[in-house]
N, C-alpha and C positions, 0 to 999 in steps of 0.2 A: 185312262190313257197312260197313266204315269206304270201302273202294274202291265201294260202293254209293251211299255216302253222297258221296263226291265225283263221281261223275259223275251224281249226279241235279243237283249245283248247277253243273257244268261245263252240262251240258243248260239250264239255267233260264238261265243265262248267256247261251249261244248262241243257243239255242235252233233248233240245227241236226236235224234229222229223225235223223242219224244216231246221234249224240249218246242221242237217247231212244230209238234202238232198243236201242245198249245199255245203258242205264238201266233197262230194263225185263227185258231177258234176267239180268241180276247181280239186280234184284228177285227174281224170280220164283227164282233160284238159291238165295239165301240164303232165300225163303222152305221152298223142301223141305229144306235143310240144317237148319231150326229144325226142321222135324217130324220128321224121322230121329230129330234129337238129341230130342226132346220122348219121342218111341214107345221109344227105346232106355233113357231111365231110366226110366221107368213098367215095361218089363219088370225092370230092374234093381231095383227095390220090390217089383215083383211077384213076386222068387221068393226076397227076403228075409223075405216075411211069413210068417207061421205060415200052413200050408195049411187047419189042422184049425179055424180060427174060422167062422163063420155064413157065407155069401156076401151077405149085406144088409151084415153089419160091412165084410167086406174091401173093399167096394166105398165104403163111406164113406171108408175111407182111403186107397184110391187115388185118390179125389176130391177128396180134402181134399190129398193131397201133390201132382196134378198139377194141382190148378185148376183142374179141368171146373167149380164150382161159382165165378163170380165176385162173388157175393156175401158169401162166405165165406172170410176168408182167416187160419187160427190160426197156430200158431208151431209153425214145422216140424219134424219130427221131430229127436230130440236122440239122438245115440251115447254111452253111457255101458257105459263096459267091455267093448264091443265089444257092445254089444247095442241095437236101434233101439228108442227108447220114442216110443210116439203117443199112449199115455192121458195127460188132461191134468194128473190127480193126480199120475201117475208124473213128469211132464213137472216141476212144481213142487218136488217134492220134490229131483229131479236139480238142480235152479237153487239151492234154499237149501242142499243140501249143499254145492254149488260156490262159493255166496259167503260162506257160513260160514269155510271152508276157507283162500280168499283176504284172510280178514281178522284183525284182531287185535283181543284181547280188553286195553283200557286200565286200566279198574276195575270191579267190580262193581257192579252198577246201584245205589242208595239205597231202593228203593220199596219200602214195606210194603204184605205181600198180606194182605187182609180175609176170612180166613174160610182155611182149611187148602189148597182147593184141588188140584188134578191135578198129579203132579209135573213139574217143565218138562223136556223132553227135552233140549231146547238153549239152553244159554247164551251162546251167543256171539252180538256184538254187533258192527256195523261203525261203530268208531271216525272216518270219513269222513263221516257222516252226520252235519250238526247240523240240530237243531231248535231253533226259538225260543219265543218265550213267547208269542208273537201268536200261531204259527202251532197252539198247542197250545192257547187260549182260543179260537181261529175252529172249530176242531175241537170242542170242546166244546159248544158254541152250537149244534151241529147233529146232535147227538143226538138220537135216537131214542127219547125220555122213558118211551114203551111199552113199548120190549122189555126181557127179564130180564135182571138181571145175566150178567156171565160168566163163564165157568172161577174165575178169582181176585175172586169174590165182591163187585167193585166194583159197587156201582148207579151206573144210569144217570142218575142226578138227584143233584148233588153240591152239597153247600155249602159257603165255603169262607169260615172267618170273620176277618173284615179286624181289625185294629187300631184301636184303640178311638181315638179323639180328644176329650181336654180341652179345652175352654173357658172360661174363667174359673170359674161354679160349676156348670156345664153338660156334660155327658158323650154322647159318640153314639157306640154299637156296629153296626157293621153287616154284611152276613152274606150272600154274593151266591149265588145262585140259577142253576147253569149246567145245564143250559137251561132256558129260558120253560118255565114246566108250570101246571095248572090247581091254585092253593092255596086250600084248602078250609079250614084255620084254620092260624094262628103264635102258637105259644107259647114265651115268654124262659124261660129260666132261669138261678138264680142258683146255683151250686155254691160252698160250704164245706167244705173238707172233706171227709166221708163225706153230708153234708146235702145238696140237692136240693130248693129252692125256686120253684113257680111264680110268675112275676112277674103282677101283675095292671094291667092296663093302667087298670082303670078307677080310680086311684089316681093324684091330681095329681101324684104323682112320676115316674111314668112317662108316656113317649109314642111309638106305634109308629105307621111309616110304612111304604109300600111303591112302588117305581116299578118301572118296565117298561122297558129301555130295552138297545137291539140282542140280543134274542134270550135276553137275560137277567134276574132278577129282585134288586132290591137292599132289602134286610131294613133297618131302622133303627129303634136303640128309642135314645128321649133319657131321659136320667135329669139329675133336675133336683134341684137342691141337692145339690150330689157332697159326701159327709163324707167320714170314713175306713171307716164302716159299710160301704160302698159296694166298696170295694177288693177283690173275690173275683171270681173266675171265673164268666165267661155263656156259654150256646149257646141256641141257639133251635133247636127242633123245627115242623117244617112234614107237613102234612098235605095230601097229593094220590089222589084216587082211593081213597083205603081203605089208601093207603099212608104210613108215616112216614120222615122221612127228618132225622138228627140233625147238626148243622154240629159242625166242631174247637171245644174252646173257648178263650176267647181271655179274657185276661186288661185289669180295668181299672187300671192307677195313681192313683192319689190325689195332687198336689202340693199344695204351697202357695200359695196366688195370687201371682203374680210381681209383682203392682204395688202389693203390700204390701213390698216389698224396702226398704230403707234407700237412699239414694240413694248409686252406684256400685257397686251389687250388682247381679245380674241371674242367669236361669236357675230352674232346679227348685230350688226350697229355700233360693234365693236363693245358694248358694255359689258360685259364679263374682265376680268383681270387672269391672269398666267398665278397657277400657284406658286411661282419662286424655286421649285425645289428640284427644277432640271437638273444632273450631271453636269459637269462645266461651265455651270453658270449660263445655260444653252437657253434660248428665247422658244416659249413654247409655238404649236401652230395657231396662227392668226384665226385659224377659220373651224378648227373642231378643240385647240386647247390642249391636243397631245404636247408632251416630251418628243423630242426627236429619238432619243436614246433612252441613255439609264436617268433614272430616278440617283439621287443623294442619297446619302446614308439616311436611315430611319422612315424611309418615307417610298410608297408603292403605288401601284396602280398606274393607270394610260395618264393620266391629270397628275398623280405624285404628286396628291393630295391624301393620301389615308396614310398616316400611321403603321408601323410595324403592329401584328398583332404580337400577345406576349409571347415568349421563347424565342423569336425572328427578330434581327436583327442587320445591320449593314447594306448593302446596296440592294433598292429591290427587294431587302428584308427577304435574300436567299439563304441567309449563313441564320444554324442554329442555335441557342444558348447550349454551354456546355450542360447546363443542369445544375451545378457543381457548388453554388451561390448559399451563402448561409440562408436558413430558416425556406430553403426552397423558394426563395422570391425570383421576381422575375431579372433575367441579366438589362442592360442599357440597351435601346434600339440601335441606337447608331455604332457604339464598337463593342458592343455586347461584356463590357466591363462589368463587375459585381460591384456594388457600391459599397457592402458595408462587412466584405471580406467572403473566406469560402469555409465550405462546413471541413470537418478535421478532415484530414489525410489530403488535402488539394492546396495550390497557393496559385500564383501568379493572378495576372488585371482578371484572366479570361476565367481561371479557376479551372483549368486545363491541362495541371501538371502534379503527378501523382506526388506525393511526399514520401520519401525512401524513409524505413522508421531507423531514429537515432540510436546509437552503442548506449548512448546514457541512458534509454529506458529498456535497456535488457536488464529481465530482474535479473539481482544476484541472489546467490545460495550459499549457505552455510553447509558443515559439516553434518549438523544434526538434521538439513532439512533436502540432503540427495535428493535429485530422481529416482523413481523404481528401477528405469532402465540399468543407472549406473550400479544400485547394488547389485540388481541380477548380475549385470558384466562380472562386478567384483569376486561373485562367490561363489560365480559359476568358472571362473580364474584360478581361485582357490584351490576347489576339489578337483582340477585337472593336476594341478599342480602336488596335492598331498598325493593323490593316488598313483600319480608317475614316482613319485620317493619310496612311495609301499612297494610298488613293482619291482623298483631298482634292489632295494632292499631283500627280497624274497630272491631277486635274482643271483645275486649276490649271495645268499646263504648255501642255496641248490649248489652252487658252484664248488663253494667252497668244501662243502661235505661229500661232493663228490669226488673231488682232486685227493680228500685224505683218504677214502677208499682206496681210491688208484697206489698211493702209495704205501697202503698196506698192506694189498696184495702183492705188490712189486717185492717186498723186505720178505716177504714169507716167500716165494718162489726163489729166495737166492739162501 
C-alpha cells in the first residue's frame, strides 16, 4: 500500500502516462490482496464458530465481524480462555472481570444501603477513577423521578437537608429537592426526642417557601423569634404523585445574639476576645471579630492578629523594608526602622538615604604617582608646542633668505 501510495503522488507529480499506468496496476493489485485477506478470515471465523446454532444467528455474526452491515459496527469479538465470545452480555461480563482484576481495592466504600437489598457479587473498585461533587449533583438533576427505586432500595427522589442558618432572632432550614418533581404538599417537622411534631405554617412563627431553580427544588421554612424551645431536630416530608419522600434531619443551634457581647468580645456566646490591634483603637465586630478598618502598625489580616511577615512592615504591613539594613536583617514591623544601623553608603532610621562620598576620601596624588591620562595630556601639549616653534623657526629662515635675494637682484639691476 504504502509503494501505492507513492506512485500515485510521483503520477500527480509528473503526471507522466507511464507513471499512471503503474499506479493503477499496484491499485488494482492491493485491491485483490485486501479481498484474499478479507475471504481468508471470514473463513477462518467461519469454522471457529459453533456449527450446531440457527443459520439466521450464524450469519449475523459473520456479519457483524466482517462488516457486510456498514451501519452497524459493535465491539469485536473478545478471546477469553481460548474461547471466542460474541454475545454481548458475555462480552461485558469478560471486560468487568478483566478490569476488576487490573485494579485495586483502597478502602471500602462509606455508603449506607436502604432497605437489605441483593447481595453484591463484586466489590472491587477502581481506585483511578475520581469523581467530583459537580459531577455527581449534574447526575442527579437528571433523574428519572418515575422509575422505581433499585436493587439497594434508594429512591429516585432524594432530599438532602442543608444546614440551618442563624440570624439575629431569625432562623432558616432548607432542604433541597434533587430532581425537579411534581409536589403535591410539604410538611416540616419538629423531632424531640421519641416526639414528632407537625409544624404548622399558618402560625406567625413560621414561614415556608419554595424555588425552582436548575433542575432542582429548594425547601425553606423561616422560624421567627428563635428561643431555646426551638433548638431540636427538623426534616420535612414532601408529597409527589401518591408518594412520600422524607429529607436527613438536621439539626438547629440556638446562640446568643452576638451584638449583645460586651465590647472586645465576639463570637457564639460571646467567648472569643477582639485582638486589640484595630486602627483607632476601634472595637472589633461582636459577631464574626473583624476590624472595621485598618489594622495598627505591625499587625494584618481581617482579625489583625498575624504579624508582619519579614520585609513588611507598617499599616496592614503594606510599606516594604528598604533592604538597606546591616548584615541584610530584617527592618522593624511597625516603622520599618533598622535596629543596629545600615550597610556603608545608606543612613537615616529607614536606611533610605544614599550617602554622597566625602572630599576627605578622595585619594590624593603626588607628582611621581600622576594618572596616565594626565601625562598623555602633558606630552601630547609638549610636542604641539615644540613643533609649532620648529615651524615658526623654518618659517622664518625661508623668509629671510628670500628677502636677501630680492635685494641682490634689486643692487645688481641699478
Amino acid at each position: 500500500m504504502r509503494k501505492r501510495n507513492r506512485t500515485h503522488h510521483k503520477a500527480k507529480h509528473t503526471d507522466n502516462p507511464l507513471h499512471w499506468q503503474t499506479y493503477r496496476e499496484l491499485r488494482n493489485t492491493v485491491i485483490d490482496e485486501i479481498r484474499k485477506s478479507r475471504e481468508k478470515y471470514n473463513k477462518k471465523i467461519s469454522s471457529m464458530i459453533d456449527k450446531s446454532i440457527p443459520p439466521g444467528k450464524w450469519w449475523r455474526i459473520v456479519k457483524s465481524i466482517s462488516k457486510l452491515n456498514k451501519n452497524y459496527e459493535p465491539i469485536p469479538p473478545l478471546k477469553s480462555k481460548g474461547k471466542l465470545i460474541f454475545h454481548p452480555v458475555e462480552k461485558a461480563t469478560v471486560l468487568n472481570k478483566y478490569f476488576a482484576q487490573v485494579s485495586s481495592i483502597t478502602h471500602e466504600p462509606d455508603i449506607p444501603l436502604h432497605g437489605p437489598g441483593p447481595p453484591l457479587q463484586n466489590t472491587d473498585t477502581l481506585s483511578e477513577i475520581f469523581i467530583t461533587e459537580n459531577e455527581v449533583y449534574d447526575q442527579l438533576c437528571i433523574i428519572d423521578s418515575s422509575k422505581p427505586p433499585g436493587p439497594d432500595g434508594q429512591p429516585t427522589v432524594i432530599l438532602i437537608g442543608n444546614a440551618s442558618v442563624t440570624q439575629g432572632d431569625q432562623a432558616y432550614l432548607k432542604s433541597t429537592v434533587i430532581p425537579e418533581i411534581n409536589i403535591t404538599s410539604v410538611l416540616w417537622q419538629k423531632i424531640s426526642k421519641d416526639d414528632v411534631r407537625n409544624i404548622s405554617v399558618d402560625l406567625p412563627k413560621y414561614e415556608q417557601s419554595q424555588l425552582t431553580s436548575g433542575g432542582t427544588i429548594v425547601l425553606t421554612l423561616k422560624i421567627i423569634n428563635v428561643s431555646a424551645k426551638d433548638e431540636v431536630n427538623y426534616r420535612v416530608v414532601v408529597e409527589s404523585d401518591g408518594k412520600s419522600f422524607v429529607s436527613n434531619q438536621h439539626a438547629l443551634d440556638v446562640h446568643e445574639d452576638a451584638s449583645n457581647c460586651e465590647p472586645g468580645k465576639y463570637g457564639d456566646n460571646c467567648e472569643k476576645e477582639c485582638s486589640g490591634n484595630c486602627a483607632n483603637n476601634a472595637i472589633c465586630d461582636p459577631t464574626s471579630g473583624y476590624c472595621p478598618g485598618d489594622c495598627t502598625e505591625g499587625w494584618e489580616g481581617k482579625l489583625c492578629d498575624k504579624e508582619c511577615k519579614a520585609g513588611f512592615y507598617g499599616v496592614n504591613c503594606r510599606k516594604t523594608c528598604s533592604g538597606n539594613c546591616l548584615d541584610r536583617e530584617p527592618c522593624g514591623r511597625f516603622r520599618g526602622h533598622c535596629r543596629n544601623g545600615c550597610t556603608d553608603g545608606w543612613s537615616g532610621n529607614l536606611c533610605d538615604y544614599a550617602v554622597p562620598p566625602s572630599p576627605t576620601n578622595t585619594p590624593q596624588t603626588t607628582g611621581s604617582e600622576l594618572p596616565s591620562y594626565v601625562l598623555y595630556v602633558a606630552l601630547t601639549v609638549t610636542s604641539v608646542i615644540i613643533l609649532g616653534a620648529g615651524v615658526s623657526v623654518l618659517v622664518y629662515c625661508v623668509r629671510k633668505k628670500t628677502r636677501k635675494k630680492t635685494l641682490i637682484n634689486e643692487l645688481g639691476q641699478k
